[in-house]
VEXKE-165824 format. One record per atom (N, C-alpha, C): x, y, z; atom name; residue in three letters. Coordinates in steps of 0.05 Angstrom, whole numbers, padded with zeros to 5 digits. Layout:
BEGIN
{node {X Y Z} "CA" "ALA"} ...
//
This chain:
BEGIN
{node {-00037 -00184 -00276} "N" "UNK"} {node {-00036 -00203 -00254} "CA" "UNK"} {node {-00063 -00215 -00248} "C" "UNK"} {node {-00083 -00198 -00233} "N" "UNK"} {node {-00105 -00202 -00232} "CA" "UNK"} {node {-00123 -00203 -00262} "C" "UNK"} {node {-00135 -00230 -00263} "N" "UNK"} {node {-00156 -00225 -00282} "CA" "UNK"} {node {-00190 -00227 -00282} "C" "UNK"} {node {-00202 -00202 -00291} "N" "UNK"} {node {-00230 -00197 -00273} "CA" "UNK"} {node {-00250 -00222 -00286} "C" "UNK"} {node {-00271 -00217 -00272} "N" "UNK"} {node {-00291 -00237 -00282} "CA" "UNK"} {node {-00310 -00226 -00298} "C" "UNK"} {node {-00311 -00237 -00325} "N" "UNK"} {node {-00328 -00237 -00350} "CA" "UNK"} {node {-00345 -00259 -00344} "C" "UNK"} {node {-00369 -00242 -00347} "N" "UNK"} {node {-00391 -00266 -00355} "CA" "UNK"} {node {-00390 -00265 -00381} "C" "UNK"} {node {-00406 -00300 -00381} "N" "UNK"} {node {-00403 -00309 -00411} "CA" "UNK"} {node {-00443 -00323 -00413} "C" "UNK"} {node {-00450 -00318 -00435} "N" "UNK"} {node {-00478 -00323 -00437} "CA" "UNK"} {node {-00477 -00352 -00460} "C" "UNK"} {node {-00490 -00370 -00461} "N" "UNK"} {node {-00498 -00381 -00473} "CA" "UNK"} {node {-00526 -00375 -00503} "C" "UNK"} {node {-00518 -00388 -00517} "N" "UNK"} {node {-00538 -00385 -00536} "CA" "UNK"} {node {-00569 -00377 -00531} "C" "UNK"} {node {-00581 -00395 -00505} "N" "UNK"} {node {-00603 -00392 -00503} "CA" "UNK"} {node {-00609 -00371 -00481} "C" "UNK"} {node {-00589 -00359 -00473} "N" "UNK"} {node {-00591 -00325 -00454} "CA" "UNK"} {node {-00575 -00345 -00414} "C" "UNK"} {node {-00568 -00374 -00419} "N" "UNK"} {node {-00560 -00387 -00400} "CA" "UNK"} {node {-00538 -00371 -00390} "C" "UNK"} {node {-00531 -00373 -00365} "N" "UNK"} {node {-00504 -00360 -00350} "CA" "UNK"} {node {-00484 -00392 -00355} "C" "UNK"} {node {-00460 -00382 -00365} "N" "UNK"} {node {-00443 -00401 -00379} "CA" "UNK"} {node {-00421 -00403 -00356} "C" "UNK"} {node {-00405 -00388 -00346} "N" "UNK"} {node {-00391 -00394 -00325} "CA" "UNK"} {node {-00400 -00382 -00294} "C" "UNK"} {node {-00419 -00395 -00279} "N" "UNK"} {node {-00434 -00377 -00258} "CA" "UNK"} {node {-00411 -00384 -00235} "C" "UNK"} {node {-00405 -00361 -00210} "N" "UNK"} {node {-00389 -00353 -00182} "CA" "UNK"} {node {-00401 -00378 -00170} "C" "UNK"} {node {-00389 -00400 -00168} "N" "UNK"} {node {-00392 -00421 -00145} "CA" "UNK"} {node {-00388 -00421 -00124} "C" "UNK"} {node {-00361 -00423 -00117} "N" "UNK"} {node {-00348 -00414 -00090} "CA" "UNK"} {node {-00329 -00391 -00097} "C" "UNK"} {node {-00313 -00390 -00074} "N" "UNK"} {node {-00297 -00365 -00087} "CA" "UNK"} {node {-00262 -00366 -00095} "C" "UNK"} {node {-00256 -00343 -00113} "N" "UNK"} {node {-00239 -00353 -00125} "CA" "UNK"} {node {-00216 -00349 -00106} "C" "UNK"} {node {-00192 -00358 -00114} "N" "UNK"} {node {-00166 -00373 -00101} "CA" "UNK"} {node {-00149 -00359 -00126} "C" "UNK"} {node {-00129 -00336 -00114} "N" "UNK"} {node {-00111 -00323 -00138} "CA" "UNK"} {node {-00085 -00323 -00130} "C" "UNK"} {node {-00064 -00331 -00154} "N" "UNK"} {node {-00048 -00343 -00141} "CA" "UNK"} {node {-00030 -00319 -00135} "C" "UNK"} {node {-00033 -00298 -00141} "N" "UNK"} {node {-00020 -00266 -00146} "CA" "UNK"} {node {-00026 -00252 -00111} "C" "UNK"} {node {-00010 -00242 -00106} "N" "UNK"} {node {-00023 -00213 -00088} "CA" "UNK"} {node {-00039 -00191 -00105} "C" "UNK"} {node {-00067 -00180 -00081} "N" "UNK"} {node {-00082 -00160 -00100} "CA" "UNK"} {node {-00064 -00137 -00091} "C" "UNK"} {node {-00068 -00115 -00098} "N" "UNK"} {node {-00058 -00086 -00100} "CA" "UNK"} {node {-00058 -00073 -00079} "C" "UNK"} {node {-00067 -00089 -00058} "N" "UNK"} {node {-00074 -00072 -00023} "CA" "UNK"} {node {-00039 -00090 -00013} "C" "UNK"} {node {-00034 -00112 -00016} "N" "UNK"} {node {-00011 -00137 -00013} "CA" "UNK"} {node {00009 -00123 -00028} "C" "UNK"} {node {00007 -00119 -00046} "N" "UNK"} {node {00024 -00108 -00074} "CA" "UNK"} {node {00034 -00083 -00053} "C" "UNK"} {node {00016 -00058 -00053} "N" "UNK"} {node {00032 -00032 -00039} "CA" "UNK"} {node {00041 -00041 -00006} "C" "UNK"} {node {00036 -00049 00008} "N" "UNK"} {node {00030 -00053 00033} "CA" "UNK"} {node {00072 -00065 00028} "C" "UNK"} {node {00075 -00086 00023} "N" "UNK"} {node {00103 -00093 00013} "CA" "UNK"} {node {00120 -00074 00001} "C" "UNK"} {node {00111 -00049 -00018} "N" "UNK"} {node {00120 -00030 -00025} "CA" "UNK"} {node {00129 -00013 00002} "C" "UNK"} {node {00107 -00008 00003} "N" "UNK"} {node {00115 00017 00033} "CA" "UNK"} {node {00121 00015 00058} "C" "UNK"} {node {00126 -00016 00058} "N" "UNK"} {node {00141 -00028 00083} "CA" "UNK"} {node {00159 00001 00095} "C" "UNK"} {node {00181 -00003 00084} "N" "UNK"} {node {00204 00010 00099} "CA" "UNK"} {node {00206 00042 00088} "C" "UNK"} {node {00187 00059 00076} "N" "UNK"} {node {00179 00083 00054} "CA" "UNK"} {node {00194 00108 00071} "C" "UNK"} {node {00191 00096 00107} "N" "UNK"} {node {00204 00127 00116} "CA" "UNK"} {node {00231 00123 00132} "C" "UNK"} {node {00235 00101 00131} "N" "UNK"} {node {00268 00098 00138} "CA" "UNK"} {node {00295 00096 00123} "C" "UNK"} {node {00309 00117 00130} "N" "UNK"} {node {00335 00132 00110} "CA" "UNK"} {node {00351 00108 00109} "C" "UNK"} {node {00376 00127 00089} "N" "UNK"} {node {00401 00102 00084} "CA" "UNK"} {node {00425 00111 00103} "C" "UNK"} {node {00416 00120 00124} "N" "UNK"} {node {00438 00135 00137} "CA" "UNK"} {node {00432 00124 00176} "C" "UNK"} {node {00446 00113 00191} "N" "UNK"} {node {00439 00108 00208} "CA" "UNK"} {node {00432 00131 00226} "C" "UNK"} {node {00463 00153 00235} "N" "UNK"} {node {00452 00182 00238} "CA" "UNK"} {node {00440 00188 00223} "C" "UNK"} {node {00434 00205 00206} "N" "UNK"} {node {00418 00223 00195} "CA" "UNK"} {node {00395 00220 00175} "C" "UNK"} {node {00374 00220 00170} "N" "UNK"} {node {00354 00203 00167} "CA" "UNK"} {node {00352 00227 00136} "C" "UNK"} {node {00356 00227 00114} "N" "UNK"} {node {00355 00239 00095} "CA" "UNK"} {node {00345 00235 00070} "C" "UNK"} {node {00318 00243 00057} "N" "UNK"} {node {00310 00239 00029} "CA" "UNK"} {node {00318 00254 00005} "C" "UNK"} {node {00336 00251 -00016} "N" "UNK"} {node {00342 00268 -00040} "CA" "UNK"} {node {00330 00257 -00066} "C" "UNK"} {node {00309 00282 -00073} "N" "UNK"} {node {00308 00275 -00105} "CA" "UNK"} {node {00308 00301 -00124} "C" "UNK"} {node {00305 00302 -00146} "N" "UNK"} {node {00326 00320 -00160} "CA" "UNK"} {node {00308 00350 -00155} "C" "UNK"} {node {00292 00362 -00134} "N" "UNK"} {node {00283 00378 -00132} "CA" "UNK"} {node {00296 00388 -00106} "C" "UNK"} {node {00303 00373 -00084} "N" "UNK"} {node {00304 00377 -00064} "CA" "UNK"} {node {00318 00358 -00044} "C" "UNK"} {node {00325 00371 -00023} "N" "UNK"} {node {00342 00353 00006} "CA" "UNK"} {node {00314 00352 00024} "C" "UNK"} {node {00302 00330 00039} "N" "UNK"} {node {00286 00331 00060} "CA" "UNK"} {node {00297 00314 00078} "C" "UNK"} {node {00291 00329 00109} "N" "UNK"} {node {00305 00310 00137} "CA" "UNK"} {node {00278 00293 00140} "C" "UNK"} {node {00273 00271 00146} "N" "UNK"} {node {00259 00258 00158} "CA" "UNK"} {node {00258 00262 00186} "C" "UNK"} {node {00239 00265 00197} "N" "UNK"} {node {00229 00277 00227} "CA" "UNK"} {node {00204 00253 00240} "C" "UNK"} {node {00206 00238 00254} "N" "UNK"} {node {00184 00225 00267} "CA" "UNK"} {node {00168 00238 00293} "C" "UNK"} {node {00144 00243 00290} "N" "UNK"} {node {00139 00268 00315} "CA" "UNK"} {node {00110 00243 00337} "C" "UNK"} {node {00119 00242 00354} "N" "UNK"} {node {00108 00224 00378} "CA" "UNK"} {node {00085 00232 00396} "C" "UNK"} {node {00059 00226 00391} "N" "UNK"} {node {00037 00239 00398} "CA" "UNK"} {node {00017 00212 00417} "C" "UNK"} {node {-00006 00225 00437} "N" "UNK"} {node {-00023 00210 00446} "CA" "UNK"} {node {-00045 00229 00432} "C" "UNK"} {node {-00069 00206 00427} "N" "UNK"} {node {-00093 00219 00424} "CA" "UNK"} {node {-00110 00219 00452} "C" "UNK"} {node {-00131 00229 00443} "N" "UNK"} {node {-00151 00233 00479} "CA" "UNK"} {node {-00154 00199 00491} "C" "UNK"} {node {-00156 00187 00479} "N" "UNK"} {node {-00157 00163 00488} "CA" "UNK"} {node {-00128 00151 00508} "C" "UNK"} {node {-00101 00160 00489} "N" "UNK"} {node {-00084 00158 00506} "CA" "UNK"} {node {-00074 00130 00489} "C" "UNK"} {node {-00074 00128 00461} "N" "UNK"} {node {-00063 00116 00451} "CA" "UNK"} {node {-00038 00128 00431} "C" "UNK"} {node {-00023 00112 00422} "N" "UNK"} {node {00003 00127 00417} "CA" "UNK"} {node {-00005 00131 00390} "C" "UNK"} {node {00009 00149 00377} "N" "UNK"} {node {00016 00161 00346} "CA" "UNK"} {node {00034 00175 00333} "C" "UNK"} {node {00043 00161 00315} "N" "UNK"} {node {00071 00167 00298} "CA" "UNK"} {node {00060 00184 00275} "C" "UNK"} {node {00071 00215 00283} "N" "UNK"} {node {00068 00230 00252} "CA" "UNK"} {node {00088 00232 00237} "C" "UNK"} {node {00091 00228 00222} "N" "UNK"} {node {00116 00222 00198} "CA" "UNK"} {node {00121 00256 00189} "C" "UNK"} {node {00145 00266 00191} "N" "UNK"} {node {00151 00297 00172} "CA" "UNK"} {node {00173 00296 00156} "C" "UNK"} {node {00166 00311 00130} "N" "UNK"} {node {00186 00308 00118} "CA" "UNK"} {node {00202 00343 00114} "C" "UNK"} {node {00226 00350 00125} "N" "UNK"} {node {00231 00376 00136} "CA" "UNK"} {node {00249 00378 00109} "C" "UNK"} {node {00246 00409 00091} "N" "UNK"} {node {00262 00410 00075} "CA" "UNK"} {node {00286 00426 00096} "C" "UNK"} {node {00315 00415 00072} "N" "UNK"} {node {00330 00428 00081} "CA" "UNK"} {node {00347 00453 00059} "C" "UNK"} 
//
C-alpha cells in the first residue's frame, strides 16, 4: 500500500529525487487501517448476551464503569471466561 522513500543519487553524488513538500497518499496508513478494524472489536452478535467463541474457549464480554481522581469517566473492557 504504502510505498517508502528511496533516495536516489545521481552520478556526480547529486540528491536525484529531494522531499519538497509533503507527500499526499492515496491509501490509509496503518494507525487508519486498525482504528477501522477495531471499530466495533468488543460488541457481540447477540443483543442480550454479549458473547465471544473461538475454538479454545466461551468468553462473556463484561464492560466495567470507572471515574479516575480527576472524575473523568472510564470504560474497562473484560473478557469473563465461561
Amino acid at each position: 500500500m504504502n510505498v517508502p522513500y528511496k533516495k536516489r543519487f545521481e552520478k556526480d553524488g547529486r540528491l536525484q529525487n529531494p522531499i519538497i513538500k509533503e507527500f499526499i497518499n492515496r491509501f490509509p496508513n496503518r494507525r487508519e487501517r486498525r482504528k477501522e478494524n477495531q471499530k466495533f472489536r468488543f460488541y457481540g452478535e447477540s443483543k442480550n448476551y454479549s458473547l465471544t467463541v473461538n475454538g479454545v474457549g466461551k468468553y462473556k464480554r463484561v464492560k466495567q464503569f470507572e471515574k479516575d481522581k480527576k472524575g473523568n469517566a472510564k470504560v474497562i473492557e473484560h473478557y469473563i471466561l465461561q
